[in-house]
Residue frames as a rotation matrix with the C-alpha (Angstrom) as fourth column:
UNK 1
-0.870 0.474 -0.139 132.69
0.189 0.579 0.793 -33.24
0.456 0.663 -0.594 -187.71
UNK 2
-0.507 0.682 0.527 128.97
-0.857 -0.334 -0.393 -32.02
-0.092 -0.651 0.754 -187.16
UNK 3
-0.127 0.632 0.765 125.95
0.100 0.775 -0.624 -34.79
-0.987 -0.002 -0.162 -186.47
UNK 4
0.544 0.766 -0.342 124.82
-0.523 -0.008 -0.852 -34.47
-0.656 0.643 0.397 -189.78
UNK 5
0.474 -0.216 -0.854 127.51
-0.861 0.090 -0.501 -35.74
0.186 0.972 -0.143 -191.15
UNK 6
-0.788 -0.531 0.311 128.34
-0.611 0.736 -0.292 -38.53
-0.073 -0.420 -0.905 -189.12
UNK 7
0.324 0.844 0.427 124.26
-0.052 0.467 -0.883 -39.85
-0.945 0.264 0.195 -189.76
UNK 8
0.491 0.458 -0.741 125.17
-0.832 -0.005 -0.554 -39.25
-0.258 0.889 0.379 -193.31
UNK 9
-0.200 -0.528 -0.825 127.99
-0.949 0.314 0.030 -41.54
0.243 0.789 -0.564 -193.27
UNK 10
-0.696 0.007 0.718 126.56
-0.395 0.831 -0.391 -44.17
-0.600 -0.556 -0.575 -190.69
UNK 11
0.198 0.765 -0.613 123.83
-0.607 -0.395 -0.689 -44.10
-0.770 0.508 0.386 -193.60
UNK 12
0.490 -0.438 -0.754 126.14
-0.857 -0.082 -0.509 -44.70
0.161 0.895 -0.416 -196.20
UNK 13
-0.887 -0.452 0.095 127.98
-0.460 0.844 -0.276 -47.92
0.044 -0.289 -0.956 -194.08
UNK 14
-0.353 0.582 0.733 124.63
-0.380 0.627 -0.680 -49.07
-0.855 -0.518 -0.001 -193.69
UNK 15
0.627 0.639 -0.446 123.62
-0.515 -0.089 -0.852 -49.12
-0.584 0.764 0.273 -197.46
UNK 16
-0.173 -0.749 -0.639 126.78
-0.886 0.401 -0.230 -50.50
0.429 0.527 -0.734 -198.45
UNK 17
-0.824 -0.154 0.545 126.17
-0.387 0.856 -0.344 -53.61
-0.413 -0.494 -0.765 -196.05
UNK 18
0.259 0.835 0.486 122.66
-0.166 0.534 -0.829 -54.21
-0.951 0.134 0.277 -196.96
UNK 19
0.590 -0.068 -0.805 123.54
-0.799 0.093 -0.594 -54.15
0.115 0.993 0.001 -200.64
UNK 20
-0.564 -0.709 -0.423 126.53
-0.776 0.630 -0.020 -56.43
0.281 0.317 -0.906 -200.13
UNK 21
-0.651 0.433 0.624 124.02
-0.199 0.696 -0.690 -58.65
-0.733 -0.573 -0.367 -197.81
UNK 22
0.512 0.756 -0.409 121.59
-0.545 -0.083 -0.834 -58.52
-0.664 0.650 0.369 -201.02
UNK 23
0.199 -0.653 -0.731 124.56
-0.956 0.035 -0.291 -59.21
0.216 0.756 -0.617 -203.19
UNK 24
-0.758 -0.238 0.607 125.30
-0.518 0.785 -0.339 -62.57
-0.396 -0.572 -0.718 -201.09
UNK 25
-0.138 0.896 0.422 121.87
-0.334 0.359 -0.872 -63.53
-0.932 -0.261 0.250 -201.11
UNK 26
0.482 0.350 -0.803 121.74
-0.697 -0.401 -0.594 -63.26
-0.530 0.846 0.051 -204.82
UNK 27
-0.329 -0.916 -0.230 124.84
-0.908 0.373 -0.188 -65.09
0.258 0.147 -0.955 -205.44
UNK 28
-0.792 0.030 0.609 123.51
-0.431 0.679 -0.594 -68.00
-0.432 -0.733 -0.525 -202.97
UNK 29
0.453 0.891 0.025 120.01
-0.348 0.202 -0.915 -68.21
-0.821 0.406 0.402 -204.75
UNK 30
0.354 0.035 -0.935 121.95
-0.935 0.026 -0.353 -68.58
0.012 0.999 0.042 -208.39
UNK 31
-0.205 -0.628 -0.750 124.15
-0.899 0.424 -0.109 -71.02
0.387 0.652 -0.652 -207.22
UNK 32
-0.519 0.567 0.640 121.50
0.120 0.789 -0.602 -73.38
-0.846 -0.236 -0.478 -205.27
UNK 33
0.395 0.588 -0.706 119.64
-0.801 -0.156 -0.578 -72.96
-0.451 0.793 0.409 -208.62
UNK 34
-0.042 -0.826 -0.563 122.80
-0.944 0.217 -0.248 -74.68
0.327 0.521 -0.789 -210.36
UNK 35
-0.983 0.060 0.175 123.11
-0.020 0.906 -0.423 -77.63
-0.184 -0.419 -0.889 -207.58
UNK 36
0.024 0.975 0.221 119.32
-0.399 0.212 -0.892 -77.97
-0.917 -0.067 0.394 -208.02
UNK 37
0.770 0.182 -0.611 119.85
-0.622 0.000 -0.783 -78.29
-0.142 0.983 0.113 -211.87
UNK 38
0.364 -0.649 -0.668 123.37
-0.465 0.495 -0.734 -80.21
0.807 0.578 -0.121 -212.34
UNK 39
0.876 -0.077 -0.476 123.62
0.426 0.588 0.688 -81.40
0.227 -0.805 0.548 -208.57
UNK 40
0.475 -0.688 -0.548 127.01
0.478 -0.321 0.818 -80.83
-0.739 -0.651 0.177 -207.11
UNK 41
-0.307 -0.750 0.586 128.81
0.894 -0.016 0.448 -80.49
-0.326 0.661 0.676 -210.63
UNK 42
0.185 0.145 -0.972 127.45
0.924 -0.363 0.122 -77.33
-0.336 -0.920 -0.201 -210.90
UNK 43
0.813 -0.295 -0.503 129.58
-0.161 -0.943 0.292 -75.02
-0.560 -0.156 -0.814 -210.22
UNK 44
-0.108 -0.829 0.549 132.40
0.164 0.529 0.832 -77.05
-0.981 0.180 0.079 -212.28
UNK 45
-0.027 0.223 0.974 130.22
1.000 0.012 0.025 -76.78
-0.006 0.975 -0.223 -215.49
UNK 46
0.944 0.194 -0.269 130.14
0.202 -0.979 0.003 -73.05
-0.263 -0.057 -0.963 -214.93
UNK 47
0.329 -0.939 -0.102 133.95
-0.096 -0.141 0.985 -72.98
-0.939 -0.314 -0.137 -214.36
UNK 48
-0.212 -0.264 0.941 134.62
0.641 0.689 0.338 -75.28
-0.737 0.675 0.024 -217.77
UNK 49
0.588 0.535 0.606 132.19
0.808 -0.353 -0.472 -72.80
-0.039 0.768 -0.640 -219.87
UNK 50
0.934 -0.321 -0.160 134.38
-0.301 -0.944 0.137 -69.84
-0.195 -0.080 -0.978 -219.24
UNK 51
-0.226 -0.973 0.048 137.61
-0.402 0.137 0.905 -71.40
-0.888 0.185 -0.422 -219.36
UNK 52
0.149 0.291 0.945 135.75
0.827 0.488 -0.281 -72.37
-0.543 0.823 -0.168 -223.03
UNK 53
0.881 0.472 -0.047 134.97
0.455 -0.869 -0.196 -68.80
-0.134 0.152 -0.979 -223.68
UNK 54
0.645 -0.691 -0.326 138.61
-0.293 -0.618 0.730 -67.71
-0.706 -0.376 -0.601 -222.85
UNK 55
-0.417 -0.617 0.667 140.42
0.364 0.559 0.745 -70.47
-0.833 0.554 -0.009 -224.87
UNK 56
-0.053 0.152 0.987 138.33
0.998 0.039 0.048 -69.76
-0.031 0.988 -0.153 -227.82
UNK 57
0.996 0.049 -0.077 138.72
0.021 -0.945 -0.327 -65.99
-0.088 0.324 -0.942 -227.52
UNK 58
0.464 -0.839 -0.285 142.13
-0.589 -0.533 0.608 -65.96
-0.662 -0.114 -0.741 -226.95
UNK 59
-0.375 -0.507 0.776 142.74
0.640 0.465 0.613 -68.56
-0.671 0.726 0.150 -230.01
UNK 60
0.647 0.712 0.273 140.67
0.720 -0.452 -0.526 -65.62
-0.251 0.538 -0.805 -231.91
UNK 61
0.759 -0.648 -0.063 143.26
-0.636 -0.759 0.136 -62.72
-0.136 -0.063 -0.989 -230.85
UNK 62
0.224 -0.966 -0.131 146.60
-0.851 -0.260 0.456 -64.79
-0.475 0.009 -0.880 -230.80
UNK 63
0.819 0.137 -0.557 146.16
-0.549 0.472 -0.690 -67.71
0.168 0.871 0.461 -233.25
């Protein structure tokens, strides 16, 4: 393995962290939005809407 390619991948481990660290951050911001808006419950009313979404697709496809 020459240097160049060991910078390219220490490069490449570093972009992947900051993104995921970005990706956290993101994540953390929507869901203090949520508790800011519905207090604790939240994340629960998030949960409920999708398991809405699912039930009423999947009464769509298997009647």
């Amino acid at each position: 393995m020459d240097i160049d390619s060991n910078i390219a991948t220490m490069n490449q481990l570093e972009n992947r962290y900051l993104f995921s660290q970005n990706k956290k951050h993101q994540t953390m911001n929507i869901s203090k939005l949520h508790k800011r808006k519905y207090g604790h419950q939240g994340n629960l009313i998030i949960k409920d809407i999708i398991k809405d979404i699912f039930t009423i697709n999947f009464k769509k496809l298997y009647g």
